[in-house]
N, CA, C and O atoms as CSV, one atom per row, in Angstrom:
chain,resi,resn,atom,element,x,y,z
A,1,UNK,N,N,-134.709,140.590,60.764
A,1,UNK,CA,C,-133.485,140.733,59.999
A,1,UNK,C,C,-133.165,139.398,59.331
A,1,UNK,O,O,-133.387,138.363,59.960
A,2,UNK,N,N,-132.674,139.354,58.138
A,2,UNK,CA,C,-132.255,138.359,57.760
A,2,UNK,C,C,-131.029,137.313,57.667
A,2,UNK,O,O,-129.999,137.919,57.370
A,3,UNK,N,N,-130.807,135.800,57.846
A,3,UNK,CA,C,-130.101,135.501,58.182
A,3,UNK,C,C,-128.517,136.321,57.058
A,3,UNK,O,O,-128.555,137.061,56.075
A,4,UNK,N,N,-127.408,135.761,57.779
A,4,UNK,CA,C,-126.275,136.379,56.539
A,4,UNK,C,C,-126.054,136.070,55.467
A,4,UNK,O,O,-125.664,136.849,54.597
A,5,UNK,N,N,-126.343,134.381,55.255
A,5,UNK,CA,C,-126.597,133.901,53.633
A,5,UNK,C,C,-127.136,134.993,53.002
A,5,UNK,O,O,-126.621,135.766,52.194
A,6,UNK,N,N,-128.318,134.959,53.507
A,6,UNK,CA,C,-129.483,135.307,52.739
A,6,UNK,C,C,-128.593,137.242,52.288
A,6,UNK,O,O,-128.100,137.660,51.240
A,7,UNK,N,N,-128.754,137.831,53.517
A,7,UNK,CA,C,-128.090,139.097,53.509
A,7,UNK,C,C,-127.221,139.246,51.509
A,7,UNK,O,O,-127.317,140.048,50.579
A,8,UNK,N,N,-126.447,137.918,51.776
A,8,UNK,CA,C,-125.244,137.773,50.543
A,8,UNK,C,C,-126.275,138.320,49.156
A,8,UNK,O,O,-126.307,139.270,48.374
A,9,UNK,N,N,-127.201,136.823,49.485
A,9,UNK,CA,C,-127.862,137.054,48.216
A,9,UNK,C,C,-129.362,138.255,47.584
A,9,UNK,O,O,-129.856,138.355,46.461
A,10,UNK,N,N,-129.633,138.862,48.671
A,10,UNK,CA,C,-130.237,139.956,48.459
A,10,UNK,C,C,-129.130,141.029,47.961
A,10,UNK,O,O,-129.401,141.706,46.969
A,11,UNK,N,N,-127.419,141.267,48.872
A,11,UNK,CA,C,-127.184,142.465,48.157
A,11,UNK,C,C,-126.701,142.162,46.593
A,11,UNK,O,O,-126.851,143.036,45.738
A,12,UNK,N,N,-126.144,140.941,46.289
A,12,UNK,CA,C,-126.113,140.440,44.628
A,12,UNK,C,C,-127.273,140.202,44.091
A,12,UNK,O,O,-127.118,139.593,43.032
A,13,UNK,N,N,-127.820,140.302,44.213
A,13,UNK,CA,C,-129.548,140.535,43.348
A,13,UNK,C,C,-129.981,141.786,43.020
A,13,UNK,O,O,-130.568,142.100,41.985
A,14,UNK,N,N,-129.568,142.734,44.247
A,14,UNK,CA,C,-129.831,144.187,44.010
A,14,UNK,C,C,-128.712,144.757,43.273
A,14,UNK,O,O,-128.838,145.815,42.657
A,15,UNK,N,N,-127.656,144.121,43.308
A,15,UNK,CA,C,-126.650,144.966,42.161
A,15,UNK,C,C,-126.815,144.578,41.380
A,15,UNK,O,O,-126.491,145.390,40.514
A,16,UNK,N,N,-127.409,143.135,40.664
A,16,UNK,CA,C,-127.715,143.028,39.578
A,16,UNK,C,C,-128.930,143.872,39.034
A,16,UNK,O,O,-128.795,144.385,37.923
A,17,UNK,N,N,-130.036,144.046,39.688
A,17,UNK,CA,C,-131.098,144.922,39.409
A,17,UNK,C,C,-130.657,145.934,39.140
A,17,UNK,O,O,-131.038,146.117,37.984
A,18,UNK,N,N,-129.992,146.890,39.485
A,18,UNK,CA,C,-129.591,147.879,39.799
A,18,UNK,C,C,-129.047,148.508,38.820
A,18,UNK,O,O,-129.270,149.674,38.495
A,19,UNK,N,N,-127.894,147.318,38.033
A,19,UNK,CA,C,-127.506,147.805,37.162
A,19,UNK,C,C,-128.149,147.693,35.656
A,19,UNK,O,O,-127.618,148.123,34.632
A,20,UNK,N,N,-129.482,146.980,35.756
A,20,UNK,CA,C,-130.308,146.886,34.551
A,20,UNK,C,C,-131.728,148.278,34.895
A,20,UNK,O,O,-132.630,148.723,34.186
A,21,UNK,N,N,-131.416,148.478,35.893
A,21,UNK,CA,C,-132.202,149.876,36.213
A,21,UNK,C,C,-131.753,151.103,35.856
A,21,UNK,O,O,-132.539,152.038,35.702
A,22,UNK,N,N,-130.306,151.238,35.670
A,22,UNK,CA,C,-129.399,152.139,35.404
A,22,UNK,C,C,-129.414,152.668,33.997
A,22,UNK,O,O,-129.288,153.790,33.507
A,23,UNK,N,N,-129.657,151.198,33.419
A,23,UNK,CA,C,-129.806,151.285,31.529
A,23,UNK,C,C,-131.194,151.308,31.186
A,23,UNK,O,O,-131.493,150.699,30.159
A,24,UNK,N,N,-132.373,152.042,32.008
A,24,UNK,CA,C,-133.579,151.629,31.395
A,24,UNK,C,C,-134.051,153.363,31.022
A,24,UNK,O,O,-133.512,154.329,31.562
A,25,UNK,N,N,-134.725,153.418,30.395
A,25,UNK,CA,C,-134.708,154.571,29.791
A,25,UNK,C,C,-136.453,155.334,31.135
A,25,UNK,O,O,-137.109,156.372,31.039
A,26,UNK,N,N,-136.524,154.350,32.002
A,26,UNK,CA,C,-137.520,155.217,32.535
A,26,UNK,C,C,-136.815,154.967,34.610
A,26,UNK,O,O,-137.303,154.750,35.720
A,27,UNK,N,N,-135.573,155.175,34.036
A,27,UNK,CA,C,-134.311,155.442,35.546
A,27,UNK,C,C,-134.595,157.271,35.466
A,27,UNK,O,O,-134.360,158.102,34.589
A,28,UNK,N,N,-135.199,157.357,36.822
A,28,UNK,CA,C,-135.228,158.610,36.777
A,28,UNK,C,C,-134.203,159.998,36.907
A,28,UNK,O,O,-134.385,161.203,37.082
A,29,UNK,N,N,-132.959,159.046,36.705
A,29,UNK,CA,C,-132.042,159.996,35.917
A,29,UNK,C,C,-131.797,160.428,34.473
A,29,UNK,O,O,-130.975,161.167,33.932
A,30,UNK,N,N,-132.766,159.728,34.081
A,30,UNK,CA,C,-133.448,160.072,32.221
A,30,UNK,C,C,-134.603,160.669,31.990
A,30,UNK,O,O,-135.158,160.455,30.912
A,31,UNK,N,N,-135.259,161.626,33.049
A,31,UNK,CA,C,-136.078,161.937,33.159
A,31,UNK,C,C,-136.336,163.355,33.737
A,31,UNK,O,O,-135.303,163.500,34.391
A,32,UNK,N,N,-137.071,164.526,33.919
A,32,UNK,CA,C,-137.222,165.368,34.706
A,32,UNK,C,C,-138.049,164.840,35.476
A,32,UNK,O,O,-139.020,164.167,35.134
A,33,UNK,N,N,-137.651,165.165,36.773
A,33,UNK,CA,C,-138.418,164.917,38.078
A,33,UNK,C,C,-138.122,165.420,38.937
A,33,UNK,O,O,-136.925,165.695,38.860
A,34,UNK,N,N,-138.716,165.858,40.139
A,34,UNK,CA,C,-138.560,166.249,41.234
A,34,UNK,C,C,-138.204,165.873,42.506
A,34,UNK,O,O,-138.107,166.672,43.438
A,35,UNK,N,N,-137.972,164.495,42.599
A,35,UNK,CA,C,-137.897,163.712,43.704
A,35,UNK,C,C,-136.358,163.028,43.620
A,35,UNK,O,O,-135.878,162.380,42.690
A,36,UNK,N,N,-135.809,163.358,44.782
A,36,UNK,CA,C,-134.353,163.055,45.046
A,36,UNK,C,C,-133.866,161.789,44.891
A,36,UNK,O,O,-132.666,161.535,44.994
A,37,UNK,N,N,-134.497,161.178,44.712
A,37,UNK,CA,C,-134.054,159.882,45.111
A,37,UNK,C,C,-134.087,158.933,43.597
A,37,UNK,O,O,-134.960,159.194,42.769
A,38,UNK,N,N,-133.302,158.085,43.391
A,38,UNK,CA,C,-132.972,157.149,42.551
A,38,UNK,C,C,-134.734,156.182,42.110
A,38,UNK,O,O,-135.229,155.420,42.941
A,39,UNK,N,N,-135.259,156.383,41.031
A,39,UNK,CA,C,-136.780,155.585,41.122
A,39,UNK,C,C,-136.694,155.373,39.602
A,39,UNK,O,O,-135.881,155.673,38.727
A,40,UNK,N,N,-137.893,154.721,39.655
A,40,UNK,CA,C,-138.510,153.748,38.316
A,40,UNK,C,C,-139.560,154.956,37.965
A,40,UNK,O,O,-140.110,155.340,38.998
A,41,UNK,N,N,-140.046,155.750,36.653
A,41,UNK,CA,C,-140.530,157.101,36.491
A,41,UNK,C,C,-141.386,155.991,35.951
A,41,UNK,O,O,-142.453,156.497,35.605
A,42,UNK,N,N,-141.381,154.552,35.706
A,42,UNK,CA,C,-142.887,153.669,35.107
A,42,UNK,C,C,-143.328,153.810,35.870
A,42,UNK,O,O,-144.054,154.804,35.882
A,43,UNK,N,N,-143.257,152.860,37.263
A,43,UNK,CA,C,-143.704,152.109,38.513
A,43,UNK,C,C,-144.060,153.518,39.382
A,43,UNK,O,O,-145.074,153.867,39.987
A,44,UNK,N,N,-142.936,154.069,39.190
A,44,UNK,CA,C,-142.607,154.742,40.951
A,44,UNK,C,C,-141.738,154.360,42.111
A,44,UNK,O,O,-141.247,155.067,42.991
A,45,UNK,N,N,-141.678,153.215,41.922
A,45,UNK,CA,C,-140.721,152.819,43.276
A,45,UNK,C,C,-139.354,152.925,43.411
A,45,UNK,O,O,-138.554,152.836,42.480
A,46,UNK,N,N,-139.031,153.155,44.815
A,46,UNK,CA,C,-137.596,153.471,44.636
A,46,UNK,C,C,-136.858,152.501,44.689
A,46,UNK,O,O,-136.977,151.485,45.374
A,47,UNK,N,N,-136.074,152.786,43.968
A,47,UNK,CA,C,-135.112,151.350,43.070
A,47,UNK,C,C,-134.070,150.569,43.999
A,47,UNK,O,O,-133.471,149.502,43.866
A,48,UNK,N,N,-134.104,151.490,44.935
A,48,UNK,CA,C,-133.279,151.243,46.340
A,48,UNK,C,C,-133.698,149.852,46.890
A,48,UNK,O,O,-133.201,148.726,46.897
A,49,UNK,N,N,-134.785,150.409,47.326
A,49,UNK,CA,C,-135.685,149.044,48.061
A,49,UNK,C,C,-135.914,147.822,47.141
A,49,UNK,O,O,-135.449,146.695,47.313
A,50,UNK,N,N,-137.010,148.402,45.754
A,50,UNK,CA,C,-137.523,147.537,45.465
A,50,UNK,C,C,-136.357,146.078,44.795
A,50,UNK,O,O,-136.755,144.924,44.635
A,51,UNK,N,N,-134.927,146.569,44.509
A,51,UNK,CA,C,-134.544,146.376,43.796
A,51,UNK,C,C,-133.709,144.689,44.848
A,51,UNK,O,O,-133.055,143.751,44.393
A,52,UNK,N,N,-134.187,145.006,46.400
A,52,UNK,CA,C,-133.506,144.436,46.978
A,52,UNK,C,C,-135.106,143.657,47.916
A,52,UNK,O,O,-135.306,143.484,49.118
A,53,UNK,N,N,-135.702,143.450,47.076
A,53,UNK,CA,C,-137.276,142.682,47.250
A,53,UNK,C,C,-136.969,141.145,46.767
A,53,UNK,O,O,-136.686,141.039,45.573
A,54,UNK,N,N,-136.981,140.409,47.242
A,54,UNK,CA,C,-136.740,139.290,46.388
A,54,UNK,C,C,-138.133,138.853,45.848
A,54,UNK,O,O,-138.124,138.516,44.663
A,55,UNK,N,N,-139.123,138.804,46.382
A,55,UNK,CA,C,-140.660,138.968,45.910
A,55,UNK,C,C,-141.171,139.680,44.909
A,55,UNK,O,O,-142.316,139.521,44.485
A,56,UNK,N,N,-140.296,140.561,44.444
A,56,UNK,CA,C,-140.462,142.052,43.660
A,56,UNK,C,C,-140.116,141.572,42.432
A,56,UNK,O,O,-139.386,140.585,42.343
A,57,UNK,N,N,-140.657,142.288,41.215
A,57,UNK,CA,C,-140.521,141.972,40.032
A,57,UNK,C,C,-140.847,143.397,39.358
A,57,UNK,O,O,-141.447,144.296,39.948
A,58,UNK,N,N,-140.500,143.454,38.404
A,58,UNK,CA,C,-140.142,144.907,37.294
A,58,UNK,C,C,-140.968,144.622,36.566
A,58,UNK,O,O,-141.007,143.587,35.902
A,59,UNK,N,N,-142.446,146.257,36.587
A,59,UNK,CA,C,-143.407,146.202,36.064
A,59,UNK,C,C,-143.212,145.793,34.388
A,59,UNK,O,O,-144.028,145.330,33.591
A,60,UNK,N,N,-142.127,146.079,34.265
A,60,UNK,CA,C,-141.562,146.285,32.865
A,60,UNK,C,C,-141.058,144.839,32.022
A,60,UNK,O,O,-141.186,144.700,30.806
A,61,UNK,N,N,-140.667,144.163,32.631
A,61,UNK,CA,C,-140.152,142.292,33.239
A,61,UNK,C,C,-138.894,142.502,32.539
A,61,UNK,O,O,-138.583,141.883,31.522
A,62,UNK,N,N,-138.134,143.441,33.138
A,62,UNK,CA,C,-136.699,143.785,33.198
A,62,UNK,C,C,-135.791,142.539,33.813
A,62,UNK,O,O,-134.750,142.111,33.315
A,63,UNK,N,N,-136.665,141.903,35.425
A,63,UNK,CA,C,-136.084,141.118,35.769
A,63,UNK,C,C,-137.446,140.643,36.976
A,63,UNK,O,O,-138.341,141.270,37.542
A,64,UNK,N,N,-137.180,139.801,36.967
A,64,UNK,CA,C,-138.306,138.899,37.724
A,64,UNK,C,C,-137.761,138.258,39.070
A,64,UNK,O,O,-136.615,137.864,39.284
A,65,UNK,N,N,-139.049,138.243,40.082
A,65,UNK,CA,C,-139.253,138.042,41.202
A,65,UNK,C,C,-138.177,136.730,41.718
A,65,UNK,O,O,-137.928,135.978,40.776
A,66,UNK,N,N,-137.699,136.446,42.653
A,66,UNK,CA,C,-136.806,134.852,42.331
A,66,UNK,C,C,-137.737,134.184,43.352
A,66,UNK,O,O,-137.407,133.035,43.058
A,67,UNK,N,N,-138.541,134.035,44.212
A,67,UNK,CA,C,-139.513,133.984,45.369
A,67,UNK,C,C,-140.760,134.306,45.337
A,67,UNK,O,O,-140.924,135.375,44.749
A,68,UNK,N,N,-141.884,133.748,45.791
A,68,UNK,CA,C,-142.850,134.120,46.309
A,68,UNK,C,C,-143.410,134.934,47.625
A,68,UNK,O,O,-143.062,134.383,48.670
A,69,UNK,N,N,-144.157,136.057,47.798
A,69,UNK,CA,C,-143.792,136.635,48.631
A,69,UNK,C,C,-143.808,135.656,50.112
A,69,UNK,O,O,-143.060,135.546,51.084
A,70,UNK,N,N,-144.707,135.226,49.805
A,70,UNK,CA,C,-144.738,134.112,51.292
A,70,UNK,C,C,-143.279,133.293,51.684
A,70,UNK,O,O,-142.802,133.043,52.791
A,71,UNK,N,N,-142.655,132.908,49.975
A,71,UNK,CA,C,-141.361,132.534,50.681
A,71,UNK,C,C,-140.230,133.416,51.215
A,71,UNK,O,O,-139.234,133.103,51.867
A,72,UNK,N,N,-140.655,134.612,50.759
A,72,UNK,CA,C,-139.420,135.862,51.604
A,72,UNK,C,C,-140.162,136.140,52.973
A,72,UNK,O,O,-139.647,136.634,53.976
A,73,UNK,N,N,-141.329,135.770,52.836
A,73,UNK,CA,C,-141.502,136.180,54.697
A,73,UNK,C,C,-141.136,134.749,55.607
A,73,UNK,O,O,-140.937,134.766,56.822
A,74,UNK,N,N,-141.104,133.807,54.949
A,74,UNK,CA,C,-140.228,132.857,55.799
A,74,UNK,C,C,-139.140,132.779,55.829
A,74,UNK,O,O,-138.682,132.237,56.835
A,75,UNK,N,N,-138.421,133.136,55.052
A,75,UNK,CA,C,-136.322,133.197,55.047
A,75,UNK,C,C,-136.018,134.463,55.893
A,75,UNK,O,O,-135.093,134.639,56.686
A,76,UNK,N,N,-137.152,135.409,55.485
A,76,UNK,CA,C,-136.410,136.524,56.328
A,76,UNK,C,C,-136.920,136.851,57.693
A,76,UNK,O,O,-136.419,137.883,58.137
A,77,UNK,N,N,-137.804,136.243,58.510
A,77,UNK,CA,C,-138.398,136.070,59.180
A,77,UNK,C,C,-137.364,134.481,60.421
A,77,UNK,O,O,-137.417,134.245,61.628
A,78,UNK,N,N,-136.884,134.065,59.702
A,78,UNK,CA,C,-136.373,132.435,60.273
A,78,UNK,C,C,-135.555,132.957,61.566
A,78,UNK,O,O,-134.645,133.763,61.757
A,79,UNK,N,N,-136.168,132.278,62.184
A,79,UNK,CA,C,-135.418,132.248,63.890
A,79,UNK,C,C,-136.164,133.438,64.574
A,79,UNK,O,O,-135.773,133.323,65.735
A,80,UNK,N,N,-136.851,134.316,64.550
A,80,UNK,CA,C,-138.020,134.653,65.152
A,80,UNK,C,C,-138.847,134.396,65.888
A,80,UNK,O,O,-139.787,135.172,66.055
């Protein structure tokens, strides 16, 4: 689990994602699809998660990674 800083700045990263996911024309609420859940109809992934990846970056470069993945497995990993 991650410390609570960190907590802060993953869920303001994902609302920022979130809401540039909202306006993209391949938010699979602009789309027919079959699958319940909130996703990227480019990628596939659900926008949920990925959006709260700090390693993660938008196939599309909507918005970019802020970390390397190695550095999110040490912040979120710390005190383990």
């Amino acid at each position: 689990m991650p410390p609570k800083e960190l907590k802060k700045v993953i869920k303001k990263t994902s609302k920022e994602r979130l809401a540039i996911c909202e306006a993209c024309e391949y938010h699979s609420k602009n789309k027919k699809t079959i699958r319940p859940d909130a996703h990227c109809t480019n990628c596939g992934c659900t926008l949920s998660a990925k959006t709260k990846c700090l390693s993660c970056s938008c196939p599309l470069e909507k918005w970019v990674a802020l970390v390397t993945p190695d550095q999110e497995d040490e912040m979120t990993s710390h005190g383990k």
